[in-house]
C-alpha positions in Angstrom: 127.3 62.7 106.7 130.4 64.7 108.3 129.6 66.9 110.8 130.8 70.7 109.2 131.1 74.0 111.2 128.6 76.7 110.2 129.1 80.4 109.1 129.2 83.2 111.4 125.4 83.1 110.7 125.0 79.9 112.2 123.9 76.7 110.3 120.4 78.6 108.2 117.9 76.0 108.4 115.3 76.9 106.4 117.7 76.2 103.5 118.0 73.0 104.1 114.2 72.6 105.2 113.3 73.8 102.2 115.3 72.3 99.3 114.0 68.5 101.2 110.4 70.0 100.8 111.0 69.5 97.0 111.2 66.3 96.8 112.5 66.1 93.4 111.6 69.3 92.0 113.0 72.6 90.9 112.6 76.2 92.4 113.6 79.3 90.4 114.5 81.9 93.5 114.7 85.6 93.8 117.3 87.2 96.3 117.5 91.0 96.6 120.2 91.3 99.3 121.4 94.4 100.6 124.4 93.3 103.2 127.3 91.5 101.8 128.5 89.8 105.0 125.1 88.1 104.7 125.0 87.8 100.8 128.3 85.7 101.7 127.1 83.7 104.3 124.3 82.4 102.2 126.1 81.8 99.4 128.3 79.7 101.7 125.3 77.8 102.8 123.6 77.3 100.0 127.1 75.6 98.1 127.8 73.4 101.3 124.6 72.3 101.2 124.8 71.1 97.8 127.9 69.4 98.4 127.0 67.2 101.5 124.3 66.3 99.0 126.3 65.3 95.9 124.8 67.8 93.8 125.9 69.9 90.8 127.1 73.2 91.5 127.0 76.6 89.0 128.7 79.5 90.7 128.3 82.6 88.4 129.4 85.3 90.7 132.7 87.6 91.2 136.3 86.0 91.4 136.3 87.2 95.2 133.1 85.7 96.0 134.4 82.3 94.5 137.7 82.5 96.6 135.9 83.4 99.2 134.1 80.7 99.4 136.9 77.6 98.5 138.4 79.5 101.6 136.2 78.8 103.5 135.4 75.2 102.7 139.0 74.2 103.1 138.9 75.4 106.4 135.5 73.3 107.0 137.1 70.2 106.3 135.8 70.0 102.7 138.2 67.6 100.2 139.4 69.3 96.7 137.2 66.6 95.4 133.9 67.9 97.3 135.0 71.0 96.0 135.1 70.3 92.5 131.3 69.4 92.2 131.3 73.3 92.4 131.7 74.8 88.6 132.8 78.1 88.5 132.8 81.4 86.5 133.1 85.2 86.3 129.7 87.1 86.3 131.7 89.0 83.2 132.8 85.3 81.6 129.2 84.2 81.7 126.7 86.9 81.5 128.4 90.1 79.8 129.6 90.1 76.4 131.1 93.3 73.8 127.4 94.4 73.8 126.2 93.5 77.0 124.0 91.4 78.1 122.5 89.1 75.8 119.3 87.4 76.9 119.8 84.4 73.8 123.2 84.1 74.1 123.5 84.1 77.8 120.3 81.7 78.2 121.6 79.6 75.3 124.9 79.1 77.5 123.3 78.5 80.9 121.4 75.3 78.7 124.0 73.8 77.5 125.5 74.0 81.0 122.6 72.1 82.4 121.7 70.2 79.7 124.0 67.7 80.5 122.5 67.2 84.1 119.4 67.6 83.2 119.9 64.3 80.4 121.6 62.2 83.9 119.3 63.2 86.2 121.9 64.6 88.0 120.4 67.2 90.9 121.8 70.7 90.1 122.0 73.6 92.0 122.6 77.2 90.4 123.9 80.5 91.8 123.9 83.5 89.8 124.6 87.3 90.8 123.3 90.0 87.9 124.0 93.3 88.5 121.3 95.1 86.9 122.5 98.9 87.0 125.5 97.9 84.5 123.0 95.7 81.9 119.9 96.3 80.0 116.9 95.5 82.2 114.8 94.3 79.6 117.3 92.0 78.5 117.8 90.8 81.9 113.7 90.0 82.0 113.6 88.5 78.8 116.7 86.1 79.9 114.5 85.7 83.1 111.5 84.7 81.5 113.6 82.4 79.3 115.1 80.6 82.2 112.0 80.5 84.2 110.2 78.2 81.4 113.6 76.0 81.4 113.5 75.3 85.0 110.1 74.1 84.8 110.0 70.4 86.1 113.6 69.8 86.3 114.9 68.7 89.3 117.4 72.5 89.9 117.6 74.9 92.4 118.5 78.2 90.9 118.9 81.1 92.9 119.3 84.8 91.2 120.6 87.3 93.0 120.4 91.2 92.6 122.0 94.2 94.8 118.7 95.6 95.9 120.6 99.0 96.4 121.4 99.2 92.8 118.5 97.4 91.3 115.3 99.8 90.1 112.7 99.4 92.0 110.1 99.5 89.5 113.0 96.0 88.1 112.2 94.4 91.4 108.8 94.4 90.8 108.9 92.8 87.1 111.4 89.9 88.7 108.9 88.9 91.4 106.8 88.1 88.6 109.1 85.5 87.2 110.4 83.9 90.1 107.9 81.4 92.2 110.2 82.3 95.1 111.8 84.9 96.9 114.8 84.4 99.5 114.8 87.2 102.5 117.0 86.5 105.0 115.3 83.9 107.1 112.9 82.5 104.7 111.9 81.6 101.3 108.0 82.4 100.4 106.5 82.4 97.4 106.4 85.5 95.4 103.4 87.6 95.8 103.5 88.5 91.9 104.5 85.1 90.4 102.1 84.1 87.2 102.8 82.1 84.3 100.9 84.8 82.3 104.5 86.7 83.0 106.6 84.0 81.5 106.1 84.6 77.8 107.2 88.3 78.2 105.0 89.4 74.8 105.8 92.2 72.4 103.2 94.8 74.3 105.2 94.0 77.8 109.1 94.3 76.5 107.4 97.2 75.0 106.6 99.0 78.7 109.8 97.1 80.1 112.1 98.9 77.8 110.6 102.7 77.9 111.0 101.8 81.8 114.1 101.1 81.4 115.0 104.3 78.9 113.7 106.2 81.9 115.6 104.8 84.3 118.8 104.9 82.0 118.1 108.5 81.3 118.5 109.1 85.3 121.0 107.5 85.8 123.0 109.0 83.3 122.1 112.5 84.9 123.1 111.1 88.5 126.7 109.9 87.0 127.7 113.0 85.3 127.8 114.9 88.6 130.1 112.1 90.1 133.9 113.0 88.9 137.6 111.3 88.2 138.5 108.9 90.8 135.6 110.1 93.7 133.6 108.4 91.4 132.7 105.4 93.0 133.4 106.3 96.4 130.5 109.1 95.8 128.1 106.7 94.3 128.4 104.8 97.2 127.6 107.7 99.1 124.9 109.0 97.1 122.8 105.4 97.7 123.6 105.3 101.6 122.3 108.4 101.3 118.9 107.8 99.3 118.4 104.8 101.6 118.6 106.9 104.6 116.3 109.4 102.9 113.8 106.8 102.2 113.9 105.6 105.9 113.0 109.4 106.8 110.8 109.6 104.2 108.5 106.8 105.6 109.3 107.8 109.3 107.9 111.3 108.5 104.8 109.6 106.4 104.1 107.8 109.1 104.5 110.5 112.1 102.3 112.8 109.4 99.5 110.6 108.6 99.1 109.5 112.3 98.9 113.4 113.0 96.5 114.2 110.7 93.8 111.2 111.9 94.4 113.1 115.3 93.7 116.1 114.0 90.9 114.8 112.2 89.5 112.8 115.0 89.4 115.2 117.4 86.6 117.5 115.6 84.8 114.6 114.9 84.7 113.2 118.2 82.2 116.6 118.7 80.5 115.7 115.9 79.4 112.4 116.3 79.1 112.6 120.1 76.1 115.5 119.9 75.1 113.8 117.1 74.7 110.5 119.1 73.3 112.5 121.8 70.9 114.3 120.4 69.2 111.0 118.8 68.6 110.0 122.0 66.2 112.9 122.6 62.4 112.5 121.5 63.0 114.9 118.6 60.7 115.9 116.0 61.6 112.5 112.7 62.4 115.6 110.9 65.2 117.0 112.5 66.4 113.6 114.1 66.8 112.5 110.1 68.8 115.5 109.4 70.9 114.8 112.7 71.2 111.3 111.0 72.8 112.7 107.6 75.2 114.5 109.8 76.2 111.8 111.9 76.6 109.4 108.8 78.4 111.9 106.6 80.5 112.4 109.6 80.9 108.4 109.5 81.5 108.6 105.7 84.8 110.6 106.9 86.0 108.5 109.7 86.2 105.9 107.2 88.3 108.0 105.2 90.6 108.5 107.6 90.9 104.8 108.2 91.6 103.9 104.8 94.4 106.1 104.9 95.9 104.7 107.7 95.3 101.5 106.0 97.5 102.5 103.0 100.2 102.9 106.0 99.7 99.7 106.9 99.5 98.2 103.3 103.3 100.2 102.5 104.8 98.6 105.0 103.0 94.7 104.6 101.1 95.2 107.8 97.0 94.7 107.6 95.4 94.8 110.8 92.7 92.1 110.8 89.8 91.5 113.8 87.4 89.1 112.8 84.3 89.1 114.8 80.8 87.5 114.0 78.5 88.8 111.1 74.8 88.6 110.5 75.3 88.6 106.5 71.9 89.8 106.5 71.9 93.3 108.9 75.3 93.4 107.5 74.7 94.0 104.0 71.6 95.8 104.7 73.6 98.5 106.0 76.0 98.5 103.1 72.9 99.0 101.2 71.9 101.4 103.0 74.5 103.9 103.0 74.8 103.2 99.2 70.9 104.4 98.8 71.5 107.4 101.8 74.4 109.0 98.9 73.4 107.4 95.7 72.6 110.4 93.3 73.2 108.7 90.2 70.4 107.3 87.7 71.5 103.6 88.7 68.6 101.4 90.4 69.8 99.6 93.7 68.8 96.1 94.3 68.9 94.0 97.1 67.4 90.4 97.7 66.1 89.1 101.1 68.7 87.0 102.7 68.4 84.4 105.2 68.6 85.6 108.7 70.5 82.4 109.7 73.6 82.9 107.8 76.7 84.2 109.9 80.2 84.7 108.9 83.6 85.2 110.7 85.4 88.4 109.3 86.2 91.8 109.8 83.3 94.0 109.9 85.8 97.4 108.7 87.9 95.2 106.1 84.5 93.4 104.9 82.7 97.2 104.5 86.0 98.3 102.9 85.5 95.2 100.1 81.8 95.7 99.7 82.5 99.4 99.4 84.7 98.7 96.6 82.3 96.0 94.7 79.3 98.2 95.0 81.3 101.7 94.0 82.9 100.0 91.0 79.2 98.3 90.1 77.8 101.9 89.5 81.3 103.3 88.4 81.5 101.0 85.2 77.8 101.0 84.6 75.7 101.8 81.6 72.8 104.7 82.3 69.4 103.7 83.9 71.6 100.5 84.9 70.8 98.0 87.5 73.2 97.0 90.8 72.1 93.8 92.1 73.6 92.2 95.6 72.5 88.8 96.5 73.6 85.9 98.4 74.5 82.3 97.7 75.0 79.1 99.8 77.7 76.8 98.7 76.9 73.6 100.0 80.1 71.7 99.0 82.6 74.8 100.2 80.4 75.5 103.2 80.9 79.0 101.9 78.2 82.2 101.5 78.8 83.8 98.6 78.0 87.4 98.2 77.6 88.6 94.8 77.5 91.9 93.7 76.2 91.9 89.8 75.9 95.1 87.5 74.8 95.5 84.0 77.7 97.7 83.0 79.7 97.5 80.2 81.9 94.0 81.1 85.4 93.2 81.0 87.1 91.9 78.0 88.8 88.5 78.5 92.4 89.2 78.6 91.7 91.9 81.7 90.3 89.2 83.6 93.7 88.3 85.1 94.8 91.5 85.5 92.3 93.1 87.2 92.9 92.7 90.9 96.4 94.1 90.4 97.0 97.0 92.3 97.0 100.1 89.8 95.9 98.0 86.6 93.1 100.2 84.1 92.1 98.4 81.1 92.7 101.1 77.9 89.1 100.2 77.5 88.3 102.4 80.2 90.9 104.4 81.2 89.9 107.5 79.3 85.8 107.3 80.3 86.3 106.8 84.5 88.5 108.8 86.9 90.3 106.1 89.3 93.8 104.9 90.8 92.7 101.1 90.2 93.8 100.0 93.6 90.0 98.9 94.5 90.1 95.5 93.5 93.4 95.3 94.6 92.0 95.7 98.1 89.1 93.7 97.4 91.7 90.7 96.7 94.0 91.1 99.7 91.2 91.6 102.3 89.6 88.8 101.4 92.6 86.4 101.3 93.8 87.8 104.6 90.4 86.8 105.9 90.4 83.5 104.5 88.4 84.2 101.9 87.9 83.5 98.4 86.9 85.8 95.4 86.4 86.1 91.3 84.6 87.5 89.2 81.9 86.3 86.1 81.8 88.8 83.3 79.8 88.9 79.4 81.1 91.7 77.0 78.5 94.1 76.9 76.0 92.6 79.6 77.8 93.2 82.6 80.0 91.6 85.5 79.1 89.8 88.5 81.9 90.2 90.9 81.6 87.9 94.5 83.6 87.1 97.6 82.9 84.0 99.5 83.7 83.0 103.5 83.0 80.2 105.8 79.3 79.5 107.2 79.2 79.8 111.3 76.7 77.8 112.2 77.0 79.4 115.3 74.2 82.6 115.5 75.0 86.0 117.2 73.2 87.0 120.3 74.2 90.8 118.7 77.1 93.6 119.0 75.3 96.4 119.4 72.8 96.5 122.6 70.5 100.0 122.8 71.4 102.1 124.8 69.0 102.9 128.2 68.8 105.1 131.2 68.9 101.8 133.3 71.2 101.4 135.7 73.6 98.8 134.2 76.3 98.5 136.6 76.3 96.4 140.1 77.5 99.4 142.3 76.1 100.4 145.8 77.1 104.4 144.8 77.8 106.1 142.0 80.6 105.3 139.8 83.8 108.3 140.7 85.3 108.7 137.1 88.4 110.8 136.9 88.7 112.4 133.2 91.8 113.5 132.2 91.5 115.9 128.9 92.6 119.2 127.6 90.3 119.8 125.1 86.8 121.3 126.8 84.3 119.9 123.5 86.1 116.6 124.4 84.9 117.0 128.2 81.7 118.3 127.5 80.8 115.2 125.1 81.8 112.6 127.7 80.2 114.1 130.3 77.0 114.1 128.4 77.6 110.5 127.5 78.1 109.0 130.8 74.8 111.2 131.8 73.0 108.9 129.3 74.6 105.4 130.5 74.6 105.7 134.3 74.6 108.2 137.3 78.0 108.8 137.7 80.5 110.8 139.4 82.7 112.6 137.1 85.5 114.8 137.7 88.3 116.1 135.1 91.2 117.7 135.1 93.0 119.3 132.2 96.9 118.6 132.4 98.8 115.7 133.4 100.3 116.7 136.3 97.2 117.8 138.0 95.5 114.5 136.4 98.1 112.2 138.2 98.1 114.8 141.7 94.0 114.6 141.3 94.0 110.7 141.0 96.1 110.3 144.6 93.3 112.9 146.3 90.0 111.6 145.0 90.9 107.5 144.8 88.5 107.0 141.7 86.9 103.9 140.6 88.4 104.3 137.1 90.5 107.3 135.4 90.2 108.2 131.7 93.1 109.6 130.0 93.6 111.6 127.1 97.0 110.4 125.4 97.8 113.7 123.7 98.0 116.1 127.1 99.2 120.2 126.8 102.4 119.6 129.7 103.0 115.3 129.0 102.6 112.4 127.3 99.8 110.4 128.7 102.2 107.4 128.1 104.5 109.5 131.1 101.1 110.1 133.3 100.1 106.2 133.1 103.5 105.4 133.7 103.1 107.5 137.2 99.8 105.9 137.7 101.0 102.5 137.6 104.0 102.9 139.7 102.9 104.0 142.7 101.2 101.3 144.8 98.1 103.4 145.9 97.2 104.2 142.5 98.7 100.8 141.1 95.1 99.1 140.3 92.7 101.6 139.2 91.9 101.1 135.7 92.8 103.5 133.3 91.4 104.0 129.8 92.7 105.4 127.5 90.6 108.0 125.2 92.4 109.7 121.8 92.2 110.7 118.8 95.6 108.5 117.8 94.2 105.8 116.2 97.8 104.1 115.0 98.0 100.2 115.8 101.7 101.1 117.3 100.0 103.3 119.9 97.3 101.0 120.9 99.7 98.4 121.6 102.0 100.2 123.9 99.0 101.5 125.9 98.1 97.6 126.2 101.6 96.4 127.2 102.2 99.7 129.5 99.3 98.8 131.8 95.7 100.4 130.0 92.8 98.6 130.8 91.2 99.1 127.8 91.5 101.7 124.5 88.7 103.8 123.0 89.5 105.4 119.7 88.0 109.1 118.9 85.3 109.7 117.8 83.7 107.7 121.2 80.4 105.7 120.4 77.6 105.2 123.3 77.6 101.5 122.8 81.6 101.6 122.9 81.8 103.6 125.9 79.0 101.3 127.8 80.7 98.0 126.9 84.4 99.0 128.0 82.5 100.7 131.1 80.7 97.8 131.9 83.3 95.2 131.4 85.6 97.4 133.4 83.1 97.5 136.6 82.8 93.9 136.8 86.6 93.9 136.9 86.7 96.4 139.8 83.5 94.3 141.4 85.6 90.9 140.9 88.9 92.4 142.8 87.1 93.7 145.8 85.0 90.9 145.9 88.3 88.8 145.8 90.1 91.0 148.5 87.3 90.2 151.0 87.4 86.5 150.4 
């Protein structure tokens, strides 16, 4: 094959990796590109490709793209014969006619296009650009749906593309459901969405398409009447740069909110739990050390709060933060249980079956409470009064897999939900009018699991009730335990007490910790309240280890590290990091800036032994090393 020169973009591999990866079959791709030099490029690519190969080429696209692109290829070397393999025409030949678009006709004349290779055997290769603000949408899906089901075991790569600036987003979202792939700009992956429930496009969805799309028409209507005479365009144009810049702010300013508000949040907490914890220590009467209990747990019950919205940060922007670790099913669920029965007020009756001590699975203990959270709220949400919830456990031997099941004998789910129902925001009319709910649970539920490897479904009887279930791997390994007690003991091999430098505004913060470290170990503690005198106090006293708040009244503790680490006599003290910002982004740049470790607000007692501990035996390893 003759060696050709690439585009500006260089020669795009995963094109070509992934058209070989077919082997023979067809793909039916969705492109939502929002840069033109890089819409052209892949065009490019995609065309040349299909020409080194000998395949059949549809271009439906503008008259500049096409010239474009001929340009180009004569430049590469490519014969007028290698070019005409490529057939050409207008998106306004092909795709609109005096009405618009027209799903039967348009489909009708992309078959008998293709027919012809499809009866040879020939390998084909389509490229078509719709723009979707100048056609009717649910035409558009319907000729979608339609092409979809043609494409189906024939041996054609069709890309679609659409101007994601000027296609609805709520259109987006229907076309990832009728293409099995998507194109970004350095990949093709399979579309999140794809089903072949979508193909068929029945009545009751072209229905809900097209009042969409009235809404969206109605909109857009209002938004062109304030553009006038020959601006017009030019404004448009300025009015989407504009929305797009908006949205960036929007979700910049979401962002800088919501990690605000966990601080906020945190910080009062952090008093909260940490008398809570401390006072549990203390030989209290059972009476009040069970109400000190409720208060630490409802104080838990909001922590968790405040993750889950983080989590919906995290979810917007298709980042989920996973940390498996190694779970005792058993003490696991039992405390799921547990805090179900410690706030359960309802008339439903709680069950829970003995499960073997010996089963262990690898997951994440906040995602995995977040999915059993979910199974067990919706098990007494769509339940029937005096009803029953019963979680058990399941061993499949073939799978290697525990299965937990979480069974209620509620009300069921009728057979034509059953696919439905993990979608995010999907009510059944069933029950949309008897149980208040966004319907993003299961939704969770479904992309937890998968992200930890897992599997999950769902049995149901009309009228009987549902057993929903998530599965994971069997360790065979068994957990020596997470949590150790907590003990006056002196846990720590140091010949005088431990000098910890605390540097914190906030005098509830101090106050806690000091109390804290009382309870782990004698120790030394001294604390400041600004940075400046934090970093001037670190030089004087030398301490073992200095904790810093990140959030300080005169600096950024990120600034006071920064002196810290930079100055060679303060260079390899360890420095922890204590705050309230709980944000993935800032836990990471305390990592890579030079923090030995990173405790989140509110501090536990076994968290705040652990990093203490772990952090000792590093200070004990470097001196020991230094005498060597």
């Amino acid at each position: 094959m003759k060696e050709r020169k690439t585009s500006r973009w260089g020669s795009m591999p995963f094109l070509k990796e992934f058209t070989n990866k077919l082997e023979g079959q067809g793909a039916h791709i969705l492109y939502m590109f929002n840069d033109e030099k890089r819409y052209l490029d892949l065009v490019y690519q995609f065309v040349s490709q299909g020409i080194q190969y000998q395949e059949k080429i549809l271009l439906l696209d503008k008259l500049s793209v096409y010239t474009y692109i001929t340009d180009l290829l004569v430049s590469n070397g490519y014969s007028n014969e290698e070019i005409s393999l490529i057939f050409f025409m207008t998106i306004e030949d092909f795709y609109l006619s005096e009405k618009g678009f027209e799903a039967d006709e348009n489909f009708q004349q992309l078959e008998e296009i293709l027919q012809t290779n499809f009866e040879k055997g020939n390998r084909t290769r389509t490229w078509g650009q719709i723009l979707a603000d100048d056609s009717q949408i649910s035409e558009i899906r319907k000729y979608e749906s339609k092409v979809d089901r043609l494409l189906q075991g024939r041996n054609t790569i069709s890309v679609c593309a659409y101007n994601a600036y000027i296609t609805p987003a709520f259109f987006q979202n229907e076309l990832l459901k009728i293409h099995e792939y998507v194109m970004l700009d350095e990949v093709i992956e399979k579309s999140p969405f794809y089903h072949k429930k979508y193909i068929s496009f029945p009545a009751l969805e072209r229905e809900r398409v097209q009042i969409l799309e009235k809404e969206n028409n109605s909109l857009k209507k209002k938004n062109e009447e304030l553009l006038v005479g020959n601006a017009r365009q030019l404004e448009r144009e300025k009015f989407l740069e504009l929305e797009k810049l908006n949205a960036e702010k929007a979700n910049l300013a979401k962002t800088v909110f919501l990690s605000q508000m966990s601080h906020d949040l945190r910080t009062p907490l952090n008093t909260i739990q940490g008398y809570s914890q401390i006072l549990l220590m203390n030989k209290n009467s059972s009476d009040l050390n069970q109400k000190i209990s409720k208060i630490y747990n409802a104080s838990e019950q909001l922590l968790n709060l405040i993750e889950e919205i983080l989590d919906f940060t995290a979810i917007d922007t298709g980042r989920v933060n996973i940390h498996k670790e190694e779970i005792q099913v058993k003490s696991f669920l039992e405390d799921c249980v547990g805090s179900i029965l410690e706030t359960n007020t309802s008339d439903i009756n709680i069950q829970f079956d003995g499960v073997p001590s010996e089963l262990f699975i690898e997951a994440d203990p906040v995602r995995l409470n977040q999915i059993m959270t979910n199974l067990l709220d919706n098990a007494m949400k769509y339940n029937r009064t005096n009803g029953t919830v019963h979680i058990y456990c399941d061993y499949e031997k073939e799978s290697e897999e525990v299965k937990i099941n979480v069974k209620d004998s509620g009300i069921g789910i009728e057979h034509e939900d059953l696919d439905l129902i993990y979608e995010p925001f999907y009510r059944s009319k069933s029950t949309m009018n008897n149980w208040k709910g966004t319907g993003i649970g299961l939704a969770i539920v479904s992309q937890l699991t998968k992200r930890m490897n897992g599997n999950y479904g769902v049995t149901t009887e009309k009228g009987k009730g549902s057993t929903f279930w998530v599965s994971f791997k069997k360790l065979n390994k068994q957990s020596e335990g997470i949590m150790q007690n907590i003990d006056e003991e002196q846990l720590f091999p140091l010949s005088q007490p431990l000098r910890v430098l605390y540097i914190e505004d906030n005098t509830d913060n101090i106050d806690v910790m000091r109390s804290m470290l009382r309870i782990i170990q004698t120790i030394d503690l001294q604390c400041v309240t600004s940075g400046k005198e934090g970093i001037k106090q670190v030089i004087e006293l030398m301490p073992d280890i200095v904790l810093l708040d990140i959030a300080l009244p005169d600096m950024n503790g990120f600034e006071a590290l920064k002196h810290i680490k930079s100055n060679p006599v303060t260079k390899d003290i360890p420095v922890i990091a204590v705050s309230a910002d709980a944000m993935e982004s800032t836990i990471k740049q305390a990592s890579e800036e030079g923090c030995f470790a990173y405790i989140k607000k509110p501090i536990h007692l076994d968290e705040i032994r652990n990093v203490l501990e772990s952090t000792i035996k590093y200070i004990v390893y470097n001196r020991e090393s230094v005498v060597k």
